[in-house]
MARBA-3410 file (N, C-alpha, C, O; in Angstrom, 1 decimal):
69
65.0,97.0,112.0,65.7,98.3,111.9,65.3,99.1,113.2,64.1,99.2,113.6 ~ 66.2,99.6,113.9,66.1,100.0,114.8,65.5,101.6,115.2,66.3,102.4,114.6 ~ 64.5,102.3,115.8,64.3,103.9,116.0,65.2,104.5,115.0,65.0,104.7,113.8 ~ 66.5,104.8,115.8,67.2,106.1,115.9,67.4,105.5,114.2,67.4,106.4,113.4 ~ 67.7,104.3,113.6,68.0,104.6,112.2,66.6,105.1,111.2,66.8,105.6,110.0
65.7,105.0,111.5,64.5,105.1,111.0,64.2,106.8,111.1,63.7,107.6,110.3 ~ 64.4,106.8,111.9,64.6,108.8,112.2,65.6,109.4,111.6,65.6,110.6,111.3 ~ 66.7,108.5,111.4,67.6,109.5,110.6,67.3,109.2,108.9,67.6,110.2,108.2 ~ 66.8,108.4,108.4,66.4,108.6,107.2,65.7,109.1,107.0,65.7,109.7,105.9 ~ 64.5,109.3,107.9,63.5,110.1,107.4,63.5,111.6,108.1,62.5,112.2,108.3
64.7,112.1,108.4,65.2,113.7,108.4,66.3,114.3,107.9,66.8,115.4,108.2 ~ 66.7,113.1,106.9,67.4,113.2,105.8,66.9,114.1,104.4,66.2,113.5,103.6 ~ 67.1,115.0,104.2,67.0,115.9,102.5,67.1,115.3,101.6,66.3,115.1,100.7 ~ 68.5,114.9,101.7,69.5,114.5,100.4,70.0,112.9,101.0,70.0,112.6,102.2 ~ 70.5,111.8,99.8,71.2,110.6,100.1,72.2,110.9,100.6,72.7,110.1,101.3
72.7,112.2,100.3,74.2,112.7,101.1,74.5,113.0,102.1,75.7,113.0,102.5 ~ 73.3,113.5,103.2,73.2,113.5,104.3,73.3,112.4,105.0,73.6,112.5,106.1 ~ 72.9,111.0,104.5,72.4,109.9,105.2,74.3,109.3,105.1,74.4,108.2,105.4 ~ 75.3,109.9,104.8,76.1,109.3,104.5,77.7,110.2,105.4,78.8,109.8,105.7 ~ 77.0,111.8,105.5,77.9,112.8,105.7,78.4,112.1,107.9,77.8,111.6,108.8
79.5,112.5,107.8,80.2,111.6,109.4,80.6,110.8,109.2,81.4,110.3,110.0 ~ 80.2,110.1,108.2,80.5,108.6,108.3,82.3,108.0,107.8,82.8,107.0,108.3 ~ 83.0,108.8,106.8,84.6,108.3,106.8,85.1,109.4,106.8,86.1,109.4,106.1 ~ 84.8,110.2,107.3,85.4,111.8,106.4,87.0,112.1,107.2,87.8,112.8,106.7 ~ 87.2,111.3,109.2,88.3,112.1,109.1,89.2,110.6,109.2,90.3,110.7,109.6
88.7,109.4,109.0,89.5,108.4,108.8,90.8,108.5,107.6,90.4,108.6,106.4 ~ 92.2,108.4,107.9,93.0,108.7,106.6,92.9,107.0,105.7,92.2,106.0,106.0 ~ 93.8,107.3,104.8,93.9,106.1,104.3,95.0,106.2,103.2,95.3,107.3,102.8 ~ 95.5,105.1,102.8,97.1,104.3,102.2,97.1,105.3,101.2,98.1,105.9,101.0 ~ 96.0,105.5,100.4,95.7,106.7,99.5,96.1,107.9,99.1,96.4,108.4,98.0
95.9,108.3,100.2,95.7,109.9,100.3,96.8,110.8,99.8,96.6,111.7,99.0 ~ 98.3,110.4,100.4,99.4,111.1,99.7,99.2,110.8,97.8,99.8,111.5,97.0 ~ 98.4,109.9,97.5,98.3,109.7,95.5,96.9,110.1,95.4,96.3,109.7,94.5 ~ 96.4,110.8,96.1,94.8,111.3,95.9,94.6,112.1,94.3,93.9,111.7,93.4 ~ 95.5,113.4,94.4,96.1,114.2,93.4,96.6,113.7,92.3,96.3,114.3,91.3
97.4,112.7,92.2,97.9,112.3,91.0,96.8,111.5,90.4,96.7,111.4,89.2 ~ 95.7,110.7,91.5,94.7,109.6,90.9,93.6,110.5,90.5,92.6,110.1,89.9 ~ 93.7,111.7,90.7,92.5,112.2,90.3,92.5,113.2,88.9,91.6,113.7,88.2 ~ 94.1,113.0,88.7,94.4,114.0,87.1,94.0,113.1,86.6,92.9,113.2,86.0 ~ 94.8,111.8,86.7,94.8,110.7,85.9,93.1,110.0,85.6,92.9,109.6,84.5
92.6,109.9,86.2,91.2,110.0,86.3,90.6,110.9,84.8,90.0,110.7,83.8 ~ 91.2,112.1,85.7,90.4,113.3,84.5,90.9,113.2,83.3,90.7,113.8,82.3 ~ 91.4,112.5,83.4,92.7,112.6,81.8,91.8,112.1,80.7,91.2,112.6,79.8 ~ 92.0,110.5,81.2,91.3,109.7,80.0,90.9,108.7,81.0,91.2,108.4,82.2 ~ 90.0,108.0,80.0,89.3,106.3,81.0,90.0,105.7,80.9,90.4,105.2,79.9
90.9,105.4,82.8,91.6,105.0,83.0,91.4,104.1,83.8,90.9,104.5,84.8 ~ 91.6,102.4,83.7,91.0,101.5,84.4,92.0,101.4,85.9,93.2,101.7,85.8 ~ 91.5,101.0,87.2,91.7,100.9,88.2,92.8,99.8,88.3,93.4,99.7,89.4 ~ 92.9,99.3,87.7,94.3,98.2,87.4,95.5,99.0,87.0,96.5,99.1,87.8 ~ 95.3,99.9,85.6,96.4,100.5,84.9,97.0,101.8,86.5,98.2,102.1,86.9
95.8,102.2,86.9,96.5,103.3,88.0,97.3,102.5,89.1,98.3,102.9,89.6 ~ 96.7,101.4,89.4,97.5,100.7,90.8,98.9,100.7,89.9,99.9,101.3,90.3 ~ 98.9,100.1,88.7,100.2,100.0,88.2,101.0,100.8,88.3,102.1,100.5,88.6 ~ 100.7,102.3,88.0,101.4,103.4,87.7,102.0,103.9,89.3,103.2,104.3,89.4 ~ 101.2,103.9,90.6,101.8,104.4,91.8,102.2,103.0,92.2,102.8,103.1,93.3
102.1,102.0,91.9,103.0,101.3,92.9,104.3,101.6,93.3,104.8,101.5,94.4 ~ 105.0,102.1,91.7,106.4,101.9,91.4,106.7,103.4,92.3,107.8,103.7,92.6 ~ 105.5,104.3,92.6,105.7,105.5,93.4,106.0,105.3,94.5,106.7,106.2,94.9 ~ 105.7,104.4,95.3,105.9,103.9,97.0,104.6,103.4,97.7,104.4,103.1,98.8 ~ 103.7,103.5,96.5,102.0,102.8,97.1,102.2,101.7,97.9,102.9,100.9,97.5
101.6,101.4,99.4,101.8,99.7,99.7,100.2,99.5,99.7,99.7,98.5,100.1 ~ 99.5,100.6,99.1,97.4,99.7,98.6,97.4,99.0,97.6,97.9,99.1,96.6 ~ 96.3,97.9,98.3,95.8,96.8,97.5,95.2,97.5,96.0,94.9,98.7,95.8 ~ 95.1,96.6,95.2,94.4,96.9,93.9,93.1,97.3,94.2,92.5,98.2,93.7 ~ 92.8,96.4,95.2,90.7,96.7,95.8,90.5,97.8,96.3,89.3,98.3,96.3
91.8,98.6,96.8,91.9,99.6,97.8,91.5,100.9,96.7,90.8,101.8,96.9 ~ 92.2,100.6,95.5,92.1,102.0,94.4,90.8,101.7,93.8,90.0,102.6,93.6 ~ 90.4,100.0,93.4,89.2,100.1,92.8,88.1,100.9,93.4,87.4,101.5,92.6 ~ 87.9,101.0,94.7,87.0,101.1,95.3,87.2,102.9,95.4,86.4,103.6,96.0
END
């Protein structure tokens, strides 16, 4: 493990700092169904199969792995 990583965990607060820069302005296939994946989320337990199903037919071209994740 190299210095500069050993220094940044240990002037880390939170696990969330050790993680904050790291995807934040990357876009992704996602993003325009962010809103819809996230009612549907809140709704009821909804498995990551059943949602790919629901936006494909929207114009989705993400993988199933792409929403599991």
């Amino acid at each position: 493990m190299s210095q500069n990583t050993v220094l940044r965990f240990s002037r880390a607060d939170t696990p969330q700092e050790l993680f904050a820069r790291q995807w934040q302005n990357r876009t992704s296939v996602l993003d325009e169904y962010k809103t819809y994946l996230d009612d549907r989320c809140s709704e009821d337990r909804t498995s990551a199969w059943k949602l790919w199903e629901e936006i494909v037919p929207l114009g989705c071209k993400g993988s199933y792995q792409r929403v599991r994740a």
